[in-house]
C-alpha positions in Angstrom: 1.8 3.1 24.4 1.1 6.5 22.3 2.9 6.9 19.0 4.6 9.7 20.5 5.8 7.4 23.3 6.4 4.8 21.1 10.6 3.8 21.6 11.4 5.4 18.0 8.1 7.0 16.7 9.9 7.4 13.5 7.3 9.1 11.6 5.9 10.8 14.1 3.7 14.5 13.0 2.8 12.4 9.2 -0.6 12.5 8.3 -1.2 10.1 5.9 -3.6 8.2 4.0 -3.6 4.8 3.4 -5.9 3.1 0.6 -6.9 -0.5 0.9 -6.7 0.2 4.9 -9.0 -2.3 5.6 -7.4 -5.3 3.7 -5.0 -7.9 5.3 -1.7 -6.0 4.6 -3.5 -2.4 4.7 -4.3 -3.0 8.3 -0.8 -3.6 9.2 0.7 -0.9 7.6 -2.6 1.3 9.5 -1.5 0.0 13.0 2.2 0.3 12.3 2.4 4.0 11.4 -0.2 5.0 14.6 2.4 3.0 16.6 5.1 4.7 15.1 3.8 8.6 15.6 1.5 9.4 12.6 -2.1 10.4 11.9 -3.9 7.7 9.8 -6.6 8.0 7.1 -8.1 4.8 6.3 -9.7 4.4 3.0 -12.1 2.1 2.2 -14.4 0.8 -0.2 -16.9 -2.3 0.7 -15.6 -3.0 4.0 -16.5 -0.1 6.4 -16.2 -2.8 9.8 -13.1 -3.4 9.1 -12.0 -0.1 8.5 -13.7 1.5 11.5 -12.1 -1.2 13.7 -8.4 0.4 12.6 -9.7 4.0 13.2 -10.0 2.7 16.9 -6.5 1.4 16.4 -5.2 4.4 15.5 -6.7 6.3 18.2 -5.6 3.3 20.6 -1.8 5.0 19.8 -3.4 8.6 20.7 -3.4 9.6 17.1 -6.1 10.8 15.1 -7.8 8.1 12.6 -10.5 8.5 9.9 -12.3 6.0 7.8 -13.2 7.8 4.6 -15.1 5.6 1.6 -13.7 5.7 -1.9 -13.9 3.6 -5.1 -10.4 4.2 -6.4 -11.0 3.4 -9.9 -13.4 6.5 -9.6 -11.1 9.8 -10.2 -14.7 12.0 -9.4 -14.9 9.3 -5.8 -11.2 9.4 -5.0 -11.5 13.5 -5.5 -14.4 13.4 -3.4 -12.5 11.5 -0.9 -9.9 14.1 -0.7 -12.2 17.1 -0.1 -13.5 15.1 3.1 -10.6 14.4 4.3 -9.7 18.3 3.9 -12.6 19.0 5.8 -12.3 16.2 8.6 -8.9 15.5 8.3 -6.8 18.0 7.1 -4.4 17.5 4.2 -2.1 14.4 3.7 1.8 14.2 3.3 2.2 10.9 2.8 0.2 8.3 0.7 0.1 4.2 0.6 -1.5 2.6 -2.5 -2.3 -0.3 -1.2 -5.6 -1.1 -2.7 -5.7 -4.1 -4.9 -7.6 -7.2 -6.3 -7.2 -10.1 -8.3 -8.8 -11.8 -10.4 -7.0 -15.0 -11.9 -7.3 -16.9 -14.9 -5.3 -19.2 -17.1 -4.6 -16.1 -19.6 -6.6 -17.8 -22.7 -9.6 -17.8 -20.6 -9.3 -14.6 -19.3 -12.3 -11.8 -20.3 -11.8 -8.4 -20.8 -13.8 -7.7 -17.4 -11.5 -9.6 -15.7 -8.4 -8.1 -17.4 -9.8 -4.2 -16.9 -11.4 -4.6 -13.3 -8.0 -5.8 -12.2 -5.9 -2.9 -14.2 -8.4 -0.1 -13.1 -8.3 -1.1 -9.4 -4.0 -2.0 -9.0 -3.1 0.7 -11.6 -5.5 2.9 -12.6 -6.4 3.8 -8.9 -2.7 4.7 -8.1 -3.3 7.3 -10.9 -6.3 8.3 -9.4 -5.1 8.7 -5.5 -1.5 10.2 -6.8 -3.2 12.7 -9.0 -5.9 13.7 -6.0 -3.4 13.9 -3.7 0.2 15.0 -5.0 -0.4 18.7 -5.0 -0.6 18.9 -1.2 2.2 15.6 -0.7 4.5 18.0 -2.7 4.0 21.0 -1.0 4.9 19.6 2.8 8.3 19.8 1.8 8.8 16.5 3.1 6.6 14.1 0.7 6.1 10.0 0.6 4.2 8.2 -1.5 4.7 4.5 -1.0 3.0 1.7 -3.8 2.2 -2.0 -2.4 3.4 -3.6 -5.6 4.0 -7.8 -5.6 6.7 -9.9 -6.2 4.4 -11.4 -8.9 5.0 -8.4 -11.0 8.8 -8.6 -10.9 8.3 -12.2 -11.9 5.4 -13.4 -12.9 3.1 -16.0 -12.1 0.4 -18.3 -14.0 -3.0 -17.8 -13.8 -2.2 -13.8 -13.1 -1.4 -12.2 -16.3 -3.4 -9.5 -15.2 -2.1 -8.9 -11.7 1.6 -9.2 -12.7 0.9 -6.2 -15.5 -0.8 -3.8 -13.0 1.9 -5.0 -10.2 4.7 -4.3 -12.5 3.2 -1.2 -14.1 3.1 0.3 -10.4 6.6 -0.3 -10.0 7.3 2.2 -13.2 4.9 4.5 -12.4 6.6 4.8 -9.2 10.0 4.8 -11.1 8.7 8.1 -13.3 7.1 9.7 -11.0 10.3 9.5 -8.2 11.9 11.3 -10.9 9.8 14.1 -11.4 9.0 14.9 -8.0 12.7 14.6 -6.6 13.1 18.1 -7.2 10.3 19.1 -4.6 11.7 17.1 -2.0 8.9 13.9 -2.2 9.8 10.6 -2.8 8.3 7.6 -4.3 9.0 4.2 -3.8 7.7 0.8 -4.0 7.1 -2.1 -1.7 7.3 -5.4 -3.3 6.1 -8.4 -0.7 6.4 -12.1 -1.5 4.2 -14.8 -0.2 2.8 -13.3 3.2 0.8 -14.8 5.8 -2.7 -13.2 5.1 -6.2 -14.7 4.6 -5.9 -14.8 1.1 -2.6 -17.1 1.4 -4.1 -19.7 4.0 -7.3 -20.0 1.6 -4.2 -21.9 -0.8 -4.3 -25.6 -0.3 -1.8 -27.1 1.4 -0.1 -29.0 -1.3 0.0 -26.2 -3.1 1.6 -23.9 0.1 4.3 -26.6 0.4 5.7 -26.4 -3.2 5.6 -22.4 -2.5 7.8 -23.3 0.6 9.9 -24.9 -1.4 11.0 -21.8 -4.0 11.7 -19.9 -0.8 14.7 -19.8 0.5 13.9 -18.9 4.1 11.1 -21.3 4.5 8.1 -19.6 5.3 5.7 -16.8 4.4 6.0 -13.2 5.1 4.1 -11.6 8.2 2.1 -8.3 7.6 3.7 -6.9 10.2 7.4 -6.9 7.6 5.8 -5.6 5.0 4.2 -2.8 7.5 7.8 -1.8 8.8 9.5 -1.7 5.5 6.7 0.9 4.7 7.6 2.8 8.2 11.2 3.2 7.1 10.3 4.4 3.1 8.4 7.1 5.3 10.7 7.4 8.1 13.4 10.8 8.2 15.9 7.8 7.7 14.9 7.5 3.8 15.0 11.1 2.8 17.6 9.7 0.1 15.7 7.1 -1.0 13.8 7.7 -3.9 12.8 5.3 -6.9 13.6 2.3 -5.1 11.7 -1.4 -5.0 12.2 -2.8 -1.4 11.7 -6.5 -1.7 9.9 -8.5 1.3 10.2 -12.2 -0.4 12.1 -14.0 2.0 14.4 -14.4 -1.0 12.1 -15.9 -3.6 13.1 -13.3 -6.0 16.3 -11.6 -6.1 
């Protein structure tokens, strides 16, 4: 099934880029807007397998995909990205921020690398990408701008004092920025998932995913493929009025 033949194709004609593509919730939200009608960049930084394995995704839904390399703590690499993707690609109207790391420690052990690496990458890089891009988001008339934030930094968590700071500073950035660029018909909005069913979550020991289970009131993790379609309707015609807002994806965990 094409995008275009897809039952809704809801954001069908979008080109859009989507950093972190390649990652375990990236490659959802990659395959859910090809399904749904749109053109996908795919940005990527060590993983260029994975990434070319979603361009053929994309094109599986008779869109056109693009894997473009970036280091989005790098405003010089993330501006170089953009002037490929203008010359291989065309220019974007929509933008994920989905890139993101972590690197946990009990905060009294935690180094300054560890504490920077992890602000640069979460934060810094949605500076980056937004800055890069907003000129051309802005003037389609019809903007998105989406961040993959975390219910960690709405709440917190131990061990991730640096994780819930750039989470949370993603979620006022977005806040700031909705307001600025209301005016010119782009909105920005924010994506918070819980617990979701990814590598990185089955790598957690089982004890460990049990008391998690516990704090959530519907019992299990998140899929991928939620997070992906809460994205799809932040993008969709159907949120043209929805601007500034954090969409939780929790299961209820945090309310």
């Amino acid at each position: 099934m094409t995008g275009e033949d897809s039952p809704r194709a809801r954001v069908k004609g979008r080109r859009a880029l989507v950093t972190g593509g390649s990652g375990g919730i990236g490659t959802a939200i990659v395959e859910g807007l090809a399904s749904e009608g749109a053109d996908v960049a795919v940005q990527w930084y060590r993983n260029r397998a994975e990434a070319d394995r979603m361009v053929e995704v994309v094109r599986k839904f008779d869109q056109e995909g693009i894997a473009v390399q970036a280091d989005v703590l790098d405003s010089k690499s993330v501006i170089a990205m953009r002037d490929t993707l203008h010359e291989e690609f065309g220019k974007v109207d929509t933008l994920i921020n989905c890139a993101g790391i972590n690197r946990d420690s009990i905060f009294h052990r935690m180094t300054d690398a560890q504490w920077d690496e992890v602000i640069n990458v979460n934060l810094s890089g949605v500076f980056h990408c937004c800055r890069a891009f907003v000129e051309e988001i802005t003037a389609s008339g019809h903007g998105r701008i989406v961040n993959i934030s975390s219910l960690v930094g709405e709440m917190g968590n131990i061990g991730q004092v640096n994780y819930a700071a750039s989470k949370s500073g993603m979620i006022g950035f977005a806040k700031a920025l909705a307001r600025e660029l209301a005016a010119k018909r782009t909105t920005v909005n924010v994506v918070a998932p819980g617990f979701i069913d990814t590598p990185m979550v089955r790598k957690i020991p089982d004890g460990v995913k049990d008391k998690i289970l516990n704090q959530i009131p519907m019992g299990r993790f998140g899929t991928p493929h939620e997070v992906a379609m809460s994205v799809i309707y932040l993008v969709s015609p159907e949120a043209d009025y929805v601007t500034g807002a954090v969409l939780n994806v929790n299961g209820g965990m945090y309310l």
